[in-house]
Structure formats: structure tokens, C-alpha cells
MOPAC internal coordinates of N, CA, C and O (Angstrom, degrees):
PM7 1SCF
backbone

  N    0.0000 0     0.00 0     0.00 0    0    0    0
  C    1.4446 1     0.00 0     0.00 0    1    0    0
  C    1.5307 1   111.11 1     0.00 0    2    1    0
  O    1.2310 1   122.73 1   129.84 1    3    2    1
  N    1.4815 1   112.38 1   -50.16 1    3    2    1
  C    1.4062 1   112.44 1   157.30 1    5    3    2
  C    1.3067 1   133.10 1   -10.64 1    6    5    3
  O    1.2310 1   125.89 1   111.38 1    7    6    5
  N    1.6152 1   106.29 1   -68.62 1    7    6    5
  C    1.7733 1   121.59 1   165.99 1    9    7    6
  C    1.3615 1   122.64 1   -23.53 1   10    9    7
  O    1.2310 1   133.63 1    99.73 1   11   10    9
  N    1.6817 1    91.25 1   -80.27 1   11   10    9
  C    1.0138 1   113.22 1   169.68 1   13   11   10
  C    1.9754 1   129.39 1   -24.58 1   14   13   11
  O    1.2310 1   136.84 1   131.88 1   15   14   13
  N    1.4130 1    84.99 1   -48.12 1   15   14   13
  C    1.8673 1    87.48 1  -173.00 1   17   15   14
  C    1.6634 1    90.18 1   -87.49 1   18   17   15
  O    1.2310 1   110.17 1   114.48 1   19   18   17
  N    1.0483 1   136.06 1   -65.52 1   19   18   17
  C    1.6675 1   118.73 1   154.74 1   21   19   18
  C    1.4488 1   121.56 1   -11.03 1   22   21   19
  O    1.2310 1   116.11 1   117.13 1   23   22   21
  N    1.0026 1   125.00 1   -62.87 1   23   22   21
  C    1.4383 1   116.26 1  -174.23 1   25   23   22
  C    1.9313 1   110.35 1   -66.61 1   26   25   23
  O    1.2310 1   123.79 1   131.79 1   27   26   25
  N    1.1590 1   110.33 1   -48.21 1   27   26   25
  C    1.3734 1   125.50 1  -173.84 1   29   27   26
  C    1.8519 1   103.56 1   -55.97 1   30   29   27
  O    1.2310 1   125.42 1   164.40 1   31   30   29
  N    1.2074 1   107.20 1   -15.60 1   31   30   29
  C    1.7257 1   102.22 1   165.60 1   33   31   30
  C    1.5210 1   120.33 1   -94.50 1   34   33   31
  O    1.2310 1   123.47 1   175.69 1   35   34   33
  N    1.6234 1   110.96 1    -4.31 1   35   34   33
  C    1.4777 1   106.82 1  -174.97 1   37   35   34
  C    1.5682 1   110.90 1  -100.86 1   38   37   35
  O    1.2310 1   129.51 1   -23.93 1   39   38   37
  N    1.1534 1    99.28 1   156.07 1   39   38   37
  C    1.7029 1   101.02 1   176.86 1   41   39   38
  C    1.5120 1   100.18 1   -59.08 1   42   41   39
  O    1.2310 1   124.23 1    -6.62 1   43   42   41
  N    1.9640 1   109.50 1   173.38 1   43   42   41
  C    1.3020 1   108.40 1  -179.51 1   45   43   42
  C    1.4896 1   123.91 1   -91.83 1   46   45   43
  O    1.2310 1   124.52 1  -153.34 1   47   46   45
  N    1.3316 1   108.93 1    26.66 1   47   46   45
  C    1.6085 1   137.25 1   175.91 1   49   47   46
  C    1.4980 1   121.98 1  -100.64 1   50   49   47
  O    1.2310 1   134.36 1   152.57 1   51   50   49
  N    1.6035 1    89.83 1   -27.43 1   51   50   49
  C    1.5769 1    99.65 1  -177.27 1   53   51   50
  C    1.7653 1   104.29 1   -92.85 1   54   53   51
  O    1.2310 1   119.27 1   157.72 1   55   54   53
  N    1.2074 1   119.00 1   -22.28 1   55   54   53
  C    1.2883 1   132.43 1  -171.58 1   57   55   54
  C    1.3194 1   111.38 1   -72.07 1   58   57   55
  O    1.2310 1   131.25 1   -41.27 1   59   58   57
  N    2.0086 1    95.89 1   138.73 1   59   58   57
  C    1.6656 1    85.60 1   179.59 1   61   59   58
  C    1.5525 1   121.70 1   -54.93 1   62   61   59
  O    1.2310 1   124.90 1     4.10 1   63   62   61
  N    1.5359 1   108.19 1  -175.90 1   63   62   61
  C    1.6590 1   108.00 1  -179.90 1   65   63   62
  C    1.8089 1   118.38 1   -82.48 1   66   65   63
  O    1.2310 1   127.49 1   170.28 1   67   66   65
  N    1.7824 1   103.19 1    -9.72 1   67   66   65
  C    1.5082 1    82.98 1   174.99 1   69   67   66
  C    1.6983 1   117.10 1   -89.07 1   70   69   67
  O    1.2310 1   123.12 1  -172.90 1   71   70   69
  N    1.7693 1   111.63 1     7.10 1   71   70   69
  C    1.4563 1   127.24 1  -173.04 1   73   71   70
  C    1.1691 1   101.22 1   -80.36 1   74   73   71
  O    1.2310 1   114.00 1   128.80 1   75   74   73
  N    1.7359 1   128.95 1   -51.20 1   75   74   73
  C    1.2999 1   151.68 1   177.01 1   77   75   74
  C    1.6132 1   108.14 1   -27.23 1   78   77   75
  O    1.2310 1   117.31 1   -56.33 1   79   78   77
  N    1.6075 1   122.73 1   123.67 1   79   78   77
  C    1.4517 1   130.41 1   173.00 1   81   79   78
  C    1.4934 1   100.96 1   -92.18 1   82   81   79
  O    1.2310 1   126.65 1   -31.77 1   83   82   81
  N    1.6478 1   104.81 1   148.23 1   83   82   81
  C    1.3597 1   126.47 1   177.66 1   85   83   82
  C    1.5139 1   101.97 1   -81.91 1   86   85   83
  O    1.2310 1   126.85 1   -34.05 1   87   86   85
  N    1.4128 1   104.44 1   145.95 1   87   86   85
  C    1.5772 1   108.55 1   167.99 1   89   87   86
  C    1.9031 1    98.86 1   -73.12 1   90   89   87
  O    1.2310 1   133.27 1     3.07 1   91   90   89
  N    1.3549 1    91.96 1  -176.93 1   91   90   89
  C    1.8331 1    97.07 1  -173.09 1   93   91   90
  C    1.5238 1    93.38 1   -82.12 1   94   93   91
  O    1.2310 1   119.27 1   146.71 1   95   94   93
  N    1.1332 1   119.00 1   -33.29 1   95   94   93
  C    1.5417 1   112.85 1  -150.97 1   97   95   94
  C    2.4574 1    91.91 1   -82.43 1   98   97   95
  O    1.2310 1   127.46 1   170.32 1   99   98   97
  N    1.1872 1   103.24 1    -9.68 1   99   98   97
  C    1.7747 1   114.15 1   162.02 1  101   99   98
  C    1.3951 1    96.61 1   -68.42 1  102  101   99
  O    1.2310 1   120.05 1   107.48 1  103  102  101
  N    1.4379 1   117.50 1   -72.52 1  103  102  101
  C    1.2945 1   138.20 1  -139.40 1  105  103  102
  C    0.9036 1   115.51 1   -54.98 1  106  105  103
  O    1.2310 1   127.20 1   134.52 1  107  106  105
  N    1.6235 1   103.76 1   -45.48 1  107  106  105
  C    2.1805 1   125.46 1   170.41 1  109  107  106
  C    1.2326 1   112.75 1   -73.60 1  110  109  107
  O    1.2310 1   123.49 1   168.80 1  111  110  109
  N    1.6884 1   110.91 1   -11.20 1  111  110  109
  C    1.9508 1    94.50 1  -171.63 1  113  111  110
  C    1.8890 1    84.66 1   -84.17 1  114  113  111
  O    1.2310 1   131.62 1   132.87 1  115  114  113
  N    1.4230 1    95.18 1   -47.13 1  115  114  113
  C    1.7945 1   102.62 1  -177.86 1  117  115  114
  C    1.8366 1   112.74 1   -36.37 1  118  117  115
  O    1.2310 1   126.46 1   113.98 1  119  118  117
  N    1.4095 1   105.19 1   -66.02 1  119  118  117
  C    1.4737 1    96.18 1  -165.19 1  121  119  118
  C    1.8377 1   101.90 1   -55.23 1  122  121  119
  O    1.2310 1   120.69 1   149.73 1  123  122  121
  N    1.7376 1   116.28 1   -30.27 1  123  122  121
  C    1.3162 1   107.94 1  -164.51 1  125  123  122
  C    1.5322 1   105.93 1   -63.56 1  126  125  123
  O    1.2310 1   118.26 1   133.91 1  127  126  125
  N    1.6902 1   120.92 1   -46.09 1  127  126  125
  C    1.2596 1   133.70 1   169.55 1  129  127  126
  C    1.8874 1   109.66 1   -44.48 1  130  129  127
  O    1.2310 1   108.21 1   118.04 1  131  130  129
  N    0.7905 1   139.63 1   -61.96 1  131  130  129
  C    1.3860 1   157.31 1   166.45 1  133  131  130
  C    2.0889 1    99.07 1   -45.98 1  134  133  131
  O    1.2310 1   110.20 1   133.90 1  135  134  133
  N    1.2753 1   136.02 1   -46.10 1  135  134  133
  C    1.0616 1   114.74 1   169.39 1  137  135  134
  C    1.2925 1   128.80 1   -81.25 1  138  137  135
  O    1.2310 1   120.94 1   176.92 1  139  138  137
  N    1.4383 1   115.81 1    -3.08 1  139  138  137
  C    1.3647 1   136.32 1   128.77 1  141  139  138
  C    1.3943 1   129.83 1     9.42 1  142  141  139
  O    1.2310 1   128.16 1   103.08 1  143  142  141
  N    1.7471 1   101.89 1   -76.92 1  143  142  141
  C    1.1225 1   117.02 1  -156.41 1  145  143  142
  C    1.2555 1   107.76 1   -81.71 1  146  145  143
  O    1.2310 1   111.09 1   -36.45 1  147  146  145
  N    1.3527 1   134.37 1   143.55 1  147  146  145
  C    1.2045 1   148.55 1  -122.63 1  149  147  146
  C    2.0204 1   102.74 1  -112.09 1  150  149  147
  O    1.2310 1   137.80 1   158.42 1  151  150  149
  N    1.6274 1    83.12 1   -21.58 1  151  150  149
  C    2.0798 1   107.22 1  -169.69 1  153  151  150
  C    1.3659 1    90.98 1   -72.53 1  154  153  151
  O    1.2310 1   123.20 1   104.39 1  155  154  153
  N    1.4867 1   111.48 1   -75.61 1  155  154  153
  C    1.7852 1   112.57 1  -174.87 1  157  155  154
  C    1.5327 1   126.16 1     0.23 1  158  157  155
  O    1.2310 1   122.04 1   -65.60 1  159  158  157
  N    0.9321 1   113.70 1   114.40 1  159  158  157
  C    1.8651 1   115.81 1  -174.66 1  161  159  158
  C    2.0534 1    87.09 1   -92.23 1  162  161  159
  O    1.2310 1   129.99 1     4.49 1  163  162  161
  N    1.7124 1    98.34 1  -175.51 1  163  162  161
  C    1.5817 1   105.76 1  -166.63 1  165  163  162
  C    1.6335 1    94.33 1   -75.82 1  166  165  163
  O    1.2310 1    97.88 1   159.14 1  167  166  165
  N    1.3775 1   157.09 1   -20.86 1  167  166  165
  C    1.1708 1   150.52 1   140.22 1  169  167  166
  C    1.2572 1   124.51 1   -15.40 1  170  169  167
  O    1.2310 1   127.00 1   115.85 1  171  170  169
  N    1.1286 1   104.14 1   -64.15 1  171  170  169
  C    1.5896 1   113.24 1  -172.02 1  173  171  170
  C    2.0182 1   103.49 1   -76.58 1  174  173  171
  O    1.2310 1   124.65 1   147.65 1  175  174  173
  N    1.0574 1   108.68 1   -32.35 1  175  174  173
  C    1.5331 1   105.20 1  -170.79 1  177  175  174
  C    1.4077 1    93.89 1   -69.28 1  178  177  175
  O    1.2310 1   116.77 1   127.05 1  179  178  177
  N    1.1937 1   123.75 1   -52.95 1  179  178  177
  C    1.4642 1   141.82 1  -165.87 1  181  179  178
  C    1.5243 1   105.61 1   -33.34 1  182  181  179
  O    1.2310 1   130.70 1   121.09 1  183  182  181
  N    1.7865 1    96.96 1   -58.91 1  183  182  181
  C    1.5642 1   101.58 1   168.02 1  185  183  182
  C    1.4981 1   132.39 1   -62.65 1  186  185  183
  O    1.2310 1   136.12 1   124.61 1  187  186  185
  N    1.3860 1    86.40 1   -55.39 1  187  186  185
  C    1.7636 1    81.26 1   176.87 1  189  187  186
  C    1.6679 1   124.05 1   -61.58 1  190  189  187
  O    1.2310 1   116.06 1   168.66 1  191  190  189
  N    1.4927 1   125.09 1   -11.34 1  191  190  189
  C    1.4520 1   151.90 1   164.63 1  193  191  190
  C    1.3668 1    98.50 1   -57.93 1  194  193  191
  O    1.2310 1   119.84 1   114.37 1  195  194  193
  N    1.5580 1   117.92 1   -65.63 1  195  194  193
  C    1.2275 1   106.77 1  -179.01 1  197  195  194
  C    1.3445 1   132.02 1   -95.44 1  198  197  195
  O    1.2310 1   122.33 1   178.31 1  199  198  197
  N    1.3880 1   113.15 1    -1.69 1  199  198  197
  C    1.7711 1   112.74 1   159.78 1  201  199  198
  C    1.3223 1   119.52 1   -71.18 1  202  201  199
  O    1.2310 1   116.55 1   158.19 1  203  202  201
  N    1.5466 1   124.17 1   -21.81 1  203  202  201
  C    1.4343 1   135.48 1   168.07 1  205  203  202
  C    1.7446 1   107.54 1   -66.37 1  206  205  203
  O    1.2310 1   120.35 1   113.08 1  207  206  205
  N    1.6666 1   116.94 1   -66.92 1  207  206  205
  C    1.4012 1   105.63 1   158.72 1  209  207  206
  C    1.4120 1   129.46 1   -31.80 1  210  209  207
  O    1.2310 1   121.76 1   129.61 1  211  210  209
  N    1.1727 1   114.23 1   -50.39 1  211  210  209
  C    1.3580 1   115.33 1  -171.31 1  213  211  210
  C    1.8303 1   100.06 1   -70.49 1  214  213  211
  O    1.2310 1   116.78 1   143.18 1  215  214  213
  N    1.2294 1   123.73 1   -36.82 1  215  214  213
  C    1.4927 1   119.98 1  -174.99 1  217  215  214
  C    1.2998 1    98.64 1   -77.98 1  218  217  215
  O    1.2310 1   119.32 1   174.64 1  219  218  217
  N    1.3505 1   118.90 1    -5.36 1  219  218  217
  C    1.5808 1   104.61 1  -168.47 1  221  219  218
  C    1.2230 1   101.82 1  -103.15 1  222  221  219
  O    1.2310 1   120.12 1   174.31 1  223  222  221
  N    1.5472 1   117.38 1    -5.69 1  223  222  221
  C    1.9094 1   110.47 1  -173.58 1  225  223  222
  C    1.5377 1   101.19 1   105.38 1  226  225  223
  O    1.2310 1   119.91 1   144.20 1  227  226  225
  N    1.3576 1   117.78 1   -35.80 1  227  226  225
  C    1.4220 1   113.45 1  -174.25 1  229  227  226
  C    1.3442 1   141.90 1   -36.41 1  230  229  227
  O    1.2310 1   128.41 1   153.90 1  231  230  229
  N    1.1062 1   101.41 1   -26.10 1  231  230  229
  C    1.6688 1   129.98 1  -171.50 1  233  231  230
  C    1.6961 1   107.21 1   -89.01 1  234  233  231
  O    1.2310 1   126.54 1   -36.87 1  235  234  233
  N    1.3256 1   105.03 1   143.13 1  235  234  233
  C    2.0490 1   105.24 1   172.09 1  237  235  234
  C    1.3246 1    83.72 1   -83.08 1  238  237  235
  O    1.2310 1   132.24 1   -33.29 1  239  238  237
  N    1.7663 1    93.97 1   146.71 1  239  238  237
  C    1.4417 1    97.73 1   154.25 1  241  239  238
  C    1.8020 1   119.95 1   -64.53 1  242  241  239
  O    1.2310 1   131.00 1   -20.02 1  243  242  241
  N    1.4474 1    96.37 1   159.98 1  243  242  241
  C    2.0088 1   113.42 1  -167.24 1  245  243  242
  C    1.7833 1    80.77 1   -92.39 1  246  245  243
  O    1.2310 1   122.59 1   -51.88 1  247  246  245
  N    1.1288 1   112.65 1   128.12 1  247  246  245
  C    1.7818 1   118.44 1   144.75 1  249  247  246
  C    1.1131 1   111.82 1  -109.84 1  250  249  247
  O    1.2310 1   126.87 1   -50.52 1  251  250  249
  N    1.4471 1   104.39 1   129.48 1  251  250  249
  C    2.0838 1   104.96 1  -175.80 1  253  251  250
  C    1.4352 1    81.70 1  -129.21 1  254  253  251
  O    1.2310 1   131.26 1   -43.13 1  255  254  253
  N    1.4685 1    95.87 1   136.87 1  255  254  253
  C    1.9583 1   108.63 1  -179.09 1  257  255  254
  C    1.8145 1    94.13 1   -89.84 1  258  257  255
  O    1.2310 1   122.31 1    -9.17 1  259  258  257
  N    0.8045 1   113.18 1   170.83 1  259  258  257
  C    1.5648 1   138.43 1  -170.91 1  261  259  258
  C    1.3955 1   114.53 1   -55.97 1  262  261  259
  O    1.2310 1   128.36 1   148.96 1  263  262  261
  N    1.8452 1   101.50 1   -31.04 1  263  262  261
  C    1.0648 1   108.00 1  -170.78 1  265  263  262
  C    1.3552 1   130.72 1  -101.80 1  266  265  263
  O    1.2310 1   122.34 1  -178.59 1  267  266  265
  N    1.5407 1   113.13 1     1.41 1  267  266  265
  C    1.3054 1   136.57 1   178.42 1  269  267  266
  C    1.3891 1   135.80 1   -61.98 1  270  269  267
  O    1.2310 1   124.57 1   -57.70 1  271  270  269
  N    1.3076 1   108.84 1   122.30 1  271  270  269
  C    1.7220 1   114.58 1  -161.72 1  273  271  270
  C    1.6158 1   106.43 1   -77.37 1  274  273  271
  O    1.2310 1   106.64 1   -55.35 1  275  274  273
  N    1.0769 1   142.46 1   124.65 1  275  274  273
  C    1.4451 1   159.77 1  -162.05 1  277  275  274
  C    1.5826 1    95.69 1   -90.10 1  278  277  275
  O    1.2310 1   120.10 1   180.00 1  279  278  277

């Protein structure tokens, strides 16, 4: 837990590499590599289907009012 609050004060340069975010143009080769795999049941495609939409613009934006039950 220590780490953790350590890491969360450093820039994202100073941070180890599994803290480090992918650019989109990673993210889309990844989900394409990842729909790939032959194991994936309809769950997993589902996601990686729609994290590519969503990186691609595809998606409406979600508005959730303040008051919305999760």
C-alpha cells in the first residue's frame, strides 16, 4: 500500500512501467492483437469491441446525472 501512495506523488515519467498509460494508437493495435486470440469467449470480445469504439469516437457520450444508482 505504501507504493502505491509513493507512486501517486510522482509524475508519469517517474513511474514504474506497469503504472505507465498507452497512447490510443498502442491501445487499438492491443485490443486488435487481443481479438486475435482464439480462447476469448463473447465477454471478452464484447469489451475489447467496445474499448476500440470508444477510442475510435464511435460511441455517444454516457451522461449520468448526480443522482444515478450504479
Amino acid at each position: 500500500m505504501e507504493n502505491q501512495e509513493e507512486d501517486s506523488k510522482k509524475s508519469p515519467a517517474q513511474m514504474p512501467e506497469q503504472y505507465t498509460r498507452m497512447c490510443t494508437k498502442d491501445m487499438l493495435q492491443y485490443c486488435d492483437e487481443a481479438l486475435a486470440w482464439e480462447e476469448f469467449g463473447a465477454v471478452d470480445i464484447f469489451f475489447f469491441e467496445s474499448v476500440k469504439k470508444i477510442l475510435l469516437g464511435q460511441c455517444p457520450d454516457i451522461q449520468i446525472s448526480r443522482n444515478s444508482e450504479f
